[in-house]
N, C-alpha and C positions, 0 to 999 in steps of 0.2 A: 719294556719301553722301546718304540720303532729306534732306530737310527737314524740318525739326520745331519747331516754336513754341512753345516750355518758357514753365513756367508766369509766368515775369517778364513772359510778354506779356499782361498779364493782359487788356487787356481784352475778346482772342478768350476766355476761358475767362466774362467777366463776361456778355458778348455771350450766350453758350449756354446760362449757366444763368439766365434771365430768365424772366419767365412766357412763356408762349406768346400771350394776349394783347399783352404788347408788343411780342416781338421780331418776330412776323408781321407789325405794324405797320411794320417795317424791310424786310422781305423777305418772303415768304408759305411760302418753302421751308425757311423753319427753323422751322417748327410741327413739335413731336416733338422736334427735333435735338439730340442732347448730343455731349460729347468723344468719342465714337467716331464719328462722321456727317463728321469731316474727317479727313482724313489728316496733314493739318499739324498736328491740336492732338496735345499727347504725354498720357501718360499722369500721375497728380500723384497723391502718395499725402495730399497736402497739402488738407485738409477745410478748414481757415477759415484767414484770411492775419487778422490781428491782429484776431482774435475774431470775424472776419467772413466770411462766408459770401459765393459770389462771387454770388450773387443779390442779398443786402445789398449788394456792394459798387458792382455794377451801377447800383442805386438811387442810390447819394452819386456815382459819377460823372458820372450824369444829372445831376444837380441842380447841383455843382459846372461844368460845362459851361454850365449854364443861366447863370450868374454871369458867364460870359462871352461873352454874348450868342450859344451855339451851342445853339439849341434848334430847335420844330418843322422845319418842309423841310431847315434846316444841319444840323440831328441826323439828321434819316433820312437824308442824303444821306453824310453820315461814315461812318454806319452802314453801309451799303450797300456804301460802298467795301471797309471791312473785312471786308462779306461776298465780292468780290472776289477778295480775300486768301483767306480761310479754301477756297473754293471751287477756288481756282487748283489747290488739291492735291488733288482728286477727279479730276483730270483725268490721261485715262492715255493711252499710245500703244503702237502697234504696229506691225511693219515692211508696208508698202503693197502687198498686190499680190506678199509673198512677199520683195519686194527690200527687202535690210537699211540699201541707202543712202536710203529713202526711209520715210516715216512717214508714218501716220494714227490719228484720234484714236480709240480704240476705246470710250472711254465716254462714246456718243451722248447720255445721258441729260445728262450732268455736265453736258457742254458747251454742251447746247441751254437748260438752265438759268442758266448762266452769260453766254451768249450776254442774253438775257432780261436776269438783273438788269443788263447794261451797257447796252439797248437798241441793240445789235448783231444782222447777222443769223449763225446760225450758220454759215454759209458762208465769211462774214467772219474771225472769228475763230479757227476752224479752219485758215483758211491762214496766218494771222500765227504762228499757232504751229508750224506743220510746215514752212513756209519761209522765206527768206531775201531779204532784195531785194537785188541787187547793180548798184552806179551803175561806168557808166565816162563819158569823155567825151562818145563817143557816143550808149550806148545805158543800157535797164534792165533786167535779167533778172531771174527767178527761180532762187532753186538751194535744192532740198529737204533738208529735213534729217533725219538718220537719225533712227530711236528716241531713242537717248543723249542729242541736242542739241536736240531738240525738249522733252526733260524739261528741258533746263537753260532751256530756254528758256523755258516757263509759270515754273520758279521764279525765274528773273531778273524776270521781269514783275512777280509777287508781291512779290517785295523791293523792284521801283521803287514798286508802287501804294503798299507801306506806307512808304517814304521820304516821298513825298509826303503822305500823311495826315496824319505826323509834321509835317512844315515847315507843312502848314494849319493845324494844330492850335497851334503856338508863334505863327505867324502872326495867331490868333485871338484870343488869349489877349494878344499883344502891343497890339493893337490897341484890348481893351477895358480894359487896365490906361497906358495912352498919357497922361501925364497932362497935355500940351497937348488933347489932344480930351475928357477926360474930367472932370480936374479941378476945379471950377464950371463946369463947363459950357464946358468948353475959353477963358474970358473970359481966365486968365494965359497968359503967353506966357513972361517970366523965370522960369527953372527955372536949378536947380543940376544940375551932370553926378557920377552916382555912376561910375567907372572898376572892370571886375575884367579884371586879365589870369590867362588861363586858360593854363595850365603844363601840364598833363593828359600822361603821356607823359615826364614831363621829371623826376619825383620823384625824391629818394634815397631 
């Protein structure tokens, strides 16, 4: 089953609808780019999310981010990641040389792009996605992998990059709400413990 990032993700869809002044600022390859230019974003018959436009929205997630000390280089650099993300699904394969046990990347363009915004060579990351490393005691091989598992492979990558954007992100946010470092100036040290136990899973 493709991959596709419905519109709850929002802020691949906030990402694309920005001006192009800014978002170029994050990438240079999304000048032009809306919801059709990735393959991962889906389709949304949904015009404004509570009376907001995801340009508007874009804007207050900037800002609120800024609140949290993720602004200039930490914001492009977030940014970017999630271009990562978004980018991962332009990437397509085909069987190598005719042989269906083995795979290559067949849209040169994606990848050489992509390659770029990670400051990888495409050489690089072309074989991370079409093979496999294998350890034994001894030694370390390669073993190739078909079309099928090389697709699964860019979208497992895609879903670790945005796991970890997610944990930077809570991580960020923890960090600037901390209220031994934050609170007069991190001077108190006695603080009360709020406790929540989370049940999540466990509901009647």
């Amino acid at each position: 089953k493709e991959l596709k990032l419905s519109p709850r993700y929002h802020i691949f869809y906030q990402l694309l609808a920005a001006p192009n002044d800014v978002k170029t600022g994050f990438w240079d390859k999304l000048k032009g780019t809306n919801r059709d230019s990735f393959k991962y974003i889906g389709a949304s018959a949904t015009k404004k999310v509570e009376g907001l436009s995801d340009e508007e929205h874009f804007d207050n997630t900037v800002k609120i981010l800024e609140l949290v000390n993720v602004h200039g280089l930490k914001l492009r650099m977030l940014m970017r990641a999630i271009c990562v993300v978004l980018q991962s699904g332009n990437i397509t394969f085909g069987p190598k040389g005719g042989d269906k046990d083995k795979s290559e990347i067949t849209s040169k363009s994606a990848v050489s792009d992509m390659a770029d915004l990670m400051g990888c060579t495409t050489e690089d990351l072309s074989l991370a996605f079409t093979e496999r490393t294998m350890k034994t005691k001894t030694e370390t091989y390669k073993v190739p992998l078909s079309e099928s598992f090389a697709t699964e492979a860019v979208e497992a990558f895609a879903k670790e990059v945005y796991g970890k954007i997610f944990l930077w992100v809570v991580q960020e946010i923890n960090a600037a709400t901390k209220a031994e470092d934050n609170y007069k100036d991190g001077t108190m040290t006695d603080f009360g413990i709020v406790g929540m136990l989370d049940i999540f899973g466990f509901e009647s």
